[in-house]
C-alpha positions as CSV (number, residue, x, y, z in Angstrom):
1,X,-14.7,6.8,-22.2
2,X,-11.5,4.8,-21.0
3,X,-12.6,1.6,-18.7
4,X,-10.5,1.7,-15.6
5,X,-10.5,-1.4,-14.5
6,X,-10.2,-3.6,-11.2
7,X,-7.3,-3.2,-9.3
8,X,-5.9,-5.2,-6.1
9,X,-6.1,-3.7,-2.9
10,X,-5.9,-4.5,0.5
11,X,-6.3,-8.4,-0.2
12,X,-9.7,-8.2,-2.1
13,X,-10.4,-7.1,-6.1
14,X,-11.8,-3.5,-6.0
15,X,-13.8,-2.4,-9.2
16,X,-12.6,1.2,-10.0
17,X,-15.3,2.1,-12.0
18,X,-18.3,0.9,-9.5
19,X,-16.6,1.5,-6.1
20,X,-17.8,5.0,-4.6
21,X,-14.9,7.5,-4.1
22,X,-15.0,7.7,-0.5
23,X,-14.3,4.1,-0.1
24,X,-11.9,4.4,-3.0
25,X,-10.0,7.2,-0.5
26,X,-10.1,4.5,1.9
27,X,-7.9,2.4,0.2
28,X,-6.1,5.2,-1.1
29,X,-5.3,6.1,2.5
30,X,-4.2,2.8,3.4
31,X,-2.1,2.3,0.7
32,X,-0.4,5.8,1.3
33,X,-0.2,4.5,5.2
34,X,1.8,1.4,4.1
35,X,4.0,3.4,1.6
36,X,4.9,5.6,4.6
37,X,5.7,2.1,6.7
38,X,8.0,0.6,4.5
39,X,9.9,3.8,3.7
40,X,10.4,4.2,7.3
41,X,11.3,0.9,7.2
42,X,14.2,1.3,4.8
43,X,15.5,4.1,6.1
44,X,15.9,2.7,9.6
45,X,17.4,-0.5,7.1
46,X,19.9,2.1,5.6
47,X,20.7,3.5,8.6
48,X,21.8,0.4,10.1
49,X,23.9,-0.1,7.0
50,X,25.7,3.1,7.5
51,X,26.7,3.5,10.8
């Protein structure tokens, strides 16, 4: 079996193989939330650019 690893996530080290998966959708959740924020964010930036 493949080790997964740690990865970095909302400022602390999360352990992907001993975290339980409805924590792990937590910070899937918020990362997903944040993606959505900055793309926002660029499009209003692009926007601004263009008109």
């Amino acid at each position: 079996m493949e080790v997964l690893g740690d990865t970095f996530v909302d400022g602390k080290i999360v352990s992907l193989e001993k975290t339980d998966i409805k924590e792990l959708n937590k910070y899937l959740e918020k990362v997903r939330a944040k993606k959505a924020e900055k793309k926002e964010d660029l499009n209003n930036f692009l926007g601004q650019i263009y008109n």
